[in-house]
N, C-alpha and C positions, 0 to 999 in steps of 0.2 A: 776723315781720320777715324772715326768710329767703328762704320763699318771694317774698315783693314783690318782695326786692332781687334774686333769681334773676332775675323776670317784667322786671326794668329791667335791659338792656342798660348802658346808661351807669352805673347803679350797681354793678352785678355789675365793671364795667370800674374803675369808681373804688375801690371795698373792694380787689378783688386789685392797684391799685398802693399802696394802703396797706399790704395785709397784705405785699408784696413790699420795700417802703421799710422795715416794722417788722423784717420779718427780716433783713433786710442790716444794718440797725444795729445789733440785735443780736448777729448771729454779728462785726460787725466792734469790738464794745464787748468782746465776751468771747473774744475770739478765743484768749486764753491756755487759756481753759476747751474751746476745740474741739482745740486742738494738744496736750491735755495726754493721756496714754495712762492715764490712770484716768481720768478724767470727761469726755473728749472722748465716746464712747458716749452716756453720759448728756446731754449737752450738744446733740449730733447730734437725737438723740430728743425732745427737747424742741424745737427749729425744726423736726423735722420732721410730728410728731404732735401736738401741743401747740398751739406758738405761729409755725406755718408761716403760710407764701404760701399753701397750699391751701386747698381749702373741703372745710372734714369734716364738711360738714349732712347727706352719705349716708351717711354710718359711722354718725354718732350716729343718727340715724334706726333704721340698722339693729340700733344698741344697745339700745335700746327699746322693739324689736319682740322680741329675742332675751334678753334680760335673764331672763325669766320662766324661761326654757330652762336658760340658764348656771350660774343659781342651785341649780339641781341639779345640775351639772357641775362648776361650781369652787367654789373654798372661799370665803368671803366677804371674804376680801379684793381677791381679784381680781375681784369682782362690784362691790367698791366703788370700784377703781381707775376701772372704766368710768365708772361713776357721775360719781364726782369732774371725771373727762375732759368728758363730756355738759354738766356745768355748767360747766365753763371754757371751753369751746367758746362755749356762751350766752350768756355773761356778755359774752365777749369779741367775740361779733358785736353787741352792745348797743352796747360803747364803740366799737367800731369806726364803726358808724353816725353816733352822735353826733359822732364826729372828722372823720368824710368830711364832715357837715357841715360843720363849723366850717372846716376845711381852702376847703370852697367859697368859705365868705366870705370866705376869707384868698385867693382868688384861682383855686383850682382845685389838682387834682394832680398835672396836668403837670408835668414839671420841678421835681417837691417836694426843697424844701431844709431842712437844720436847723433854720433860723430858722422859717421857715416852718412848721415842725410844731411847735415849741416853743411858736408864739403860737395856736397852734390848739389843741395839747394845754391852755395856761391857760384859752382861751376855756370851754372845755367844761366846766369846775370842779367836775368829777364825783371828789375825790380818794377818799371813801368808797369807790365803785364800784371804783375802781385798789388799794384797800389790800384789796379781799374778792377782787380779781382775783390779788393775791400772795397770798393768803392761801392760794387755790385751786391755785395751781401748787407752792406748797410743800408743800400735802395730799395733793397728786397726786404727787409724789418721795417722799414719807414712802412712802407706800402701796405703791410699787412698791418700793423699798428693802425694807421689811418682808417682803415678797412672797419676795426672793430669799434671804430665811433658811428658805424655805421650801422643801425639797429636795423634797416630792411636786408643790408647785405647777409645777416645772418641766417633771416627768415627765408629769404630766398635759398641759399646754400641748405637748408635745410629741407626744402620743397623739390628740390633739383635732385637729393640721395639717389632715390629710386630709379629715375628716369634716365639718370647719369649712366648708373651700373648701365641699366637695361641698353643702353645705347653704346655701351662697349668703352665708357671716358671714365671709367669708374675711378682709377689712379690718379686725373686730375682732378675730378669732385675730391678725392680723398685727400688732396695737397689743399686744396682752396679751402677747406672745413677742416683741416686740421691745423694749418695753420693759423687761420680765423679765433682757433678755440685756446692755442696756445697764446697767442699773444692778445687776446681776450683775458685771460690768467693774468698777463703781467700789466692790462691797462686798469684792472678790477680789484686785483689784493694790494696793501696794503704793507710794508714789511720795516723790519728793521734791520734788515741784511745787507751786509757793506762788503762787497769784495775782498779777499785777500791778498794783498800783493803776495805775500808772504807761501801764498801758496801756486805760485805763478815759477815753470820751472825756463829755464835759460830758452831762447828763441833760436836759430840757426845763425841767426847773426852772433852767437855767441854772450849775447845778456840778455835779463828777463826786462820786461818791462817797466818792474818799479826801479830796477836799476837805470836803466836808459834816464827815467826821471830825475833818481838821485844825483846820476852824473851832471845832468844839465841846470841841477840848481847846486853843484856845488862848484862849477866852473868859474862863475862870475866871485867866487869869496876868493879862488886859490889865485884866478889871475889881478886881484887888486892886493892880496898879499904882495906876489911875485912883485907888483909894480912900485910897492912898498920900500921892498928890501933895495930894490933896485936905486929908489931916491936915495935911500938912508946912504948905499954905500960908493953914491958917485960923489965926484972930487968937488 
């Protein structure tokens, strides 16, 4: 799928105004999470390696010619983080496709707006696909998190810079120490930074997620009213 969409000019054009519209919503949905000085790193890291505007079909590529390599070089978590990476990469050039679709029907991705991608996001009714896609981005934070309790893995990643460039994997060295360093930031500071719901904008399903919350703790009050009223005014 990659390659195709590389070989089509207009699709390669249409994915990177996707991947470009996904990440501006995002950094502007969590923007609390990029300003905050313990997970802003981590936050950074994830639009920029993860779930960027970029195409990382060369990195991974070069993951999986080098893999064989690393697996002698680092410990196996950091062998796994790549991994993990490689399929959410995958995964996430899958739905992407599918949505550039559905986006077409809906008009094209010029000029892509909210609504617009929200009727496009339902069209596609791939939620299994989006719930293995969270699944994979929170294995992929576990993993690096784990990573950073690990004081040789960094001294290694740090000995490996050089050798890495020179051996042409410089892109994955620069994933596995950049990551490492970011979410080192958030296992090392300290904060009093508490999310904003308040600053969380609507989802494509059409609510934010403190709403989603709000709704599901005030269901149990409205339906033991209802059951109320209902006693009160049978015979």
């Amino acid at each position: 799928m990659r390659s195709a969409a590389r070989a089509s000019a207009a699709d390669h054009a249409d994915r990177t105004r996707l991947r470009a519209f996904q990440a501006g919503r995002l950094a502007r949905t969590y923007a609390d999470l990029l300003a905050s000085p313990r997970y802003g790193p981590a936050a950074e890291f994830f639009l920029a390696e993860l779930y960027g505007a970029k195409d990382r079909a060369e990195r991974d590529e070069t993951i999986s010619r080098v893999v064989p390599v690393l697996s002698r070089m680092l410990p196996a978590g950091a062998v796994r983080a790549l991994a993990v990476a490689v399929r959410l990469e995958a995964l996430s050039e899958e739905l992407d496709h599918a949505l550039v679709g559905a986006l077409r029907a809906e008009g094209g991705l010029e000029a892509l707006d909210a609504a617009r991608y929200a009727r496009a996001w339902k069209r596609c009714a791939n939620r299994p696909a989006r719930e293995r896609q969270l699944a994979l981005i929170v294995e992929a934070g576990q993993v690096l998190d784990r990573l950073t309790k690990m004081t040789a893995v960094g001294i290694a990643l740090r000995l490996m810079r050089g050798p890495a460039h020179a051996a042409g994997f410089g892109d994955v060295q620069d994933f596995l120490e950049g990551g490492f360093k970011a979410f080192a930031t958030w296992a090392t500071r300290r904060s009093s930074w508490k999310p904003s719901a308040r600053a969380r904008p609507r989802s494509p399903s059409g609510c934010s997620p403190a709403g989603r919350s709000k709704m599901r703790q005030r269901r149990p009050r409205k339906s033991r009213k209802i059951r109320s009223l209902c006693r009160n005014s049978s015979p």
